[in-house]
C-alpha positions, 0 to 999 in steps of 0.5 A, spaced: 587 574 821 585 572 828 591 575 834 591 567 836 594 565 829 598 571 828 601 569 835 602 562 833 605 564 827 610 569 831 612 563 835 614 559 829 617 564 827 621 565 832 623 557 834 625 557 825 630 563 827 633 560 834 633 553 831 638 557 825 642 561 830 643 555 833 646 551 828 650 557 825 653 556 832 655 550 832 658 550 825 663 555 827 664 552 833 665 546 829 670 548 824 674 552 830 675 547 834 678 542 828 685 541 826 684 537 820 691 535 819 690 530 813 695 526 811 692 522 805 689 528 800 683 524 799 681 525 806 682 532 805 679 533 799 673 529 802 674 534 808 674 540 804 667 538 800 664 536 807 666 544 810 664 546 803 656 543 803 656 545 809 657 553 808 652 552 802 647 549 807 649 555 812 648 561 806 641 559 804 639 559 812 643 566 812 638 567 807 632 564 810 633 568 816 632 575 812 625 573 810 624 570 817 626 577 819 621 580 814 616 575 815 616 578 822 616 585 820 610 582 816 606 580 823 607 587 826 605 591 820 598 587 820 600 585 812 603 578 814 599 573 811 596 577 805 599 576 798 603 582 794 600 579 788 593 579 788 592 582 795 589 577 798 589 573 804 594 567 803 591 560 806 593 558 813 596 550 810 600 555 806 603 558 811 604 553 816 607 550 810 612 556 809 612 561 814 616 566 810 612 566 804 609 571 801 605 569 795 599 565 795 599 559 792 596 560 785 600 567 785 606 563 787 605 557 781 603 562 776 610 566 778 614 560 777 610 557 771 612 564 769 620 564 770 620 556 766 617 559 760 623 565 759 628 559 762 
C-alpha cells in the first residue's frame, strides 16, 4: 500500500479516535452535570434505560477505540491493510468501509459462516 493511502487511512483513523474521545466527554459532562430528581417512577425508569443505553453505546466505543489504536499500530509496523487470514492485501472499499478491520472480505465471510454453523 502506497505512503498517500496509508496516510489517508492514518487520518481517518485518527478523526474516527477524536470523534469517540469527544462524545465520551460529553456523556460524562452530561451525566455529571444532571440531577435527575424524578418525582414520577416512570420518568425515572425511563431515565435510567436512557443512562443505560448510552453506557452500552459508550462501551462498544471504548471497544472500537482498542482497534483503532490497533489499526494505527498496524499502520506504523507496515501490516495495515494485510489479512491475518489468508496474508493478502484487503481491498481499499473494505478499508474505507471499516478502517479497523483485519480481514478481507472473504476471510471475514468464511469466518462468520463459520461462528453460525457452531451457533
Amino acid at each position: 500500500m502506497d505512503q498517500e493511502i496509508l496516510a489517508h487511512f492514518k487520518k481517518k483513523l485518527e478523526d474516527m479516535h477524536e470523534s469517540l474521545l469527544s462524545e465520551a466527554d460529553k456523556t460524562i459532562s452530561e451525566m455529571t452535570d444532571h440531577s435527575d430528581n424524578y418525582p414520577d417512577p416512570t420518568d425515572r425508569a425511563s431515565a435510567e434505560s436512557d443512562r443505560n443505553f448510552e453506557l452500552r453505546i459508550r462501551d462498544r466505543e471504548r471497544k472500537l477505540l482498542s482497534k483503532i489504536k490497533s489499526a494505527l499500530d498496524r499502520i506504523e509496523d507496515s501490516s495495515y491493510g494485510i489479512c491475518d487470514g489468508c496474508g493478502e492485501d484487503i481491498a481499499t472499499e473494505r478499508l474505507n468501509a471499516r478502517p479497523v478491520t483485519t480481514y478481507c472480505i472473504e476471510c471475514k465471510t468464511s469466518q462468520e459462516q463459520n461462528e453460525k454453523g457452531k451457533a
